[in-house]
C-alpha positions as a printed Julia matrix, in Angstrom:
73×3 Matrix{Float64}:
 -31.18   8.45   -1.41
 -27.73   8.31   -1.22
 -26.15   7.36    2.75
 -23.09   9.64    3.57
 -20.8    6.6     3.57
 -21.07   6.79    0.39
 -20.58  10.28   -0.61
 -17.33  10.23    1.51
 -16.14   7.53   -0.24
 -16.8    8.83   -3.09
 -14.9   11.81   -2.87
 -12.06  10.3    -1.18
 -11.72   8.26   -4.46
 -11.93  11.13   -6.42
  -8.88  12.77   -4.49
  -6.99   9.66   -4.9
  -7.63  10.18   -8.83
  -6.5   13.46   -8.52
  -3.22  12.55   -6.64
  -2.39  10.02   -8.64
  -3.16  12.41  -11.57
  -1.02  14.88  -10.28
   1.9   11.85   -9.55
   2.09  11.01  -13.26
   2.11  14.72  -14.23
   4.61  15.87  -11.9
   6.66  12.86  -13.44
   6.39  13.41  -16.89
   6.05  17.6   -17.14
   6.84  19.3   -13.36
   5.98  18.31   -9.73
   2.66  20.32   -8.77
   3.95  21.49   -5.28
   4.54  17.86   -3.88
   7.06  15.42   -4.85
   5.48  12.77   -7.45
   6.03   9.64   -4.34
   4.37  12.17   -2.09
   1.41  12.93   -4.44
   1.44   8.41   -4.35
   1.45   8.17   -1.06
  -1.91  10.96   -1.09
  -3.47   8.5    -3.44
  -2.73   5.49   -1.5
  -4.1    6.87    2.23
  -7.33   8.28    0.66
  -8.14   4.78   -1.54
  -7.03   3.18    1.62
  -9.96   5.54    3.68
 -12.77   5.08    0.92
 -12.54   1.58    1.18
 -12.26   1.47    5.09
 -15.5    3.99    4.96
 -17.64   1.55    2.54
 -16.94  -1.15    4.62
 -17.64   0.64    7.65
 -20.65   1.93    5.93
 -22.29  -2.05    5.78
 -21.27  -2.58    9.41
 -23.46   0.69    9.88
 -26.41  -0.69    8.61
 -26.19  -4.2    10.03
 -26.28  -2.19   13.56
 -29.0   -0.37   12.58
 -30.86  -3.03   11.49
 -30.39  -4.72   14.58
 -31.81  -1.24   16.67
 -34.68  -1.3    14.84
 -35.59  -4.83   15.07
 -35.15  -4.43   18.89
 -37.13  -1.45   18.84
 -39.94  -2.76   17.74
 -40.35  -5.6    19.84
């Protein structure tokens, strides 16, 4: 089963693809409503989040660990 951390992070790496996708095309052909440094900065903040998310995602499950070691004593 896959966790939600996951999935988020996921999909906030697939946005950054897409920004930096639309960066390089609104370089080369047009800019795609943004500004091509605009569309970098996009890809930037949402790697930036997917990585903060799967690394929030193993704190997660060291805490919950923890809870239910606790709960079971």
């Amino acid at each position: 089963m896959t966790s939600f951390h996951k999935m988020l992070a996921d999909s906030f790496f697939v946005v950054a693809c897409l920004a930096i996708f639309a960066a390089m095309t609104g370089w080369l052909v047009a800019d795609i409503w943004l500004a091509s440094t605009q569309w970098l900065l996009i890809g930037i903040f949402a790697v930036l989040v997917a990585i903060y998310t799967k690394l929030s995602a193993k704190e997660d499950e060291k805490i919950m660990k923890k809870h239910k070691a606790n709960k079971k004593k």
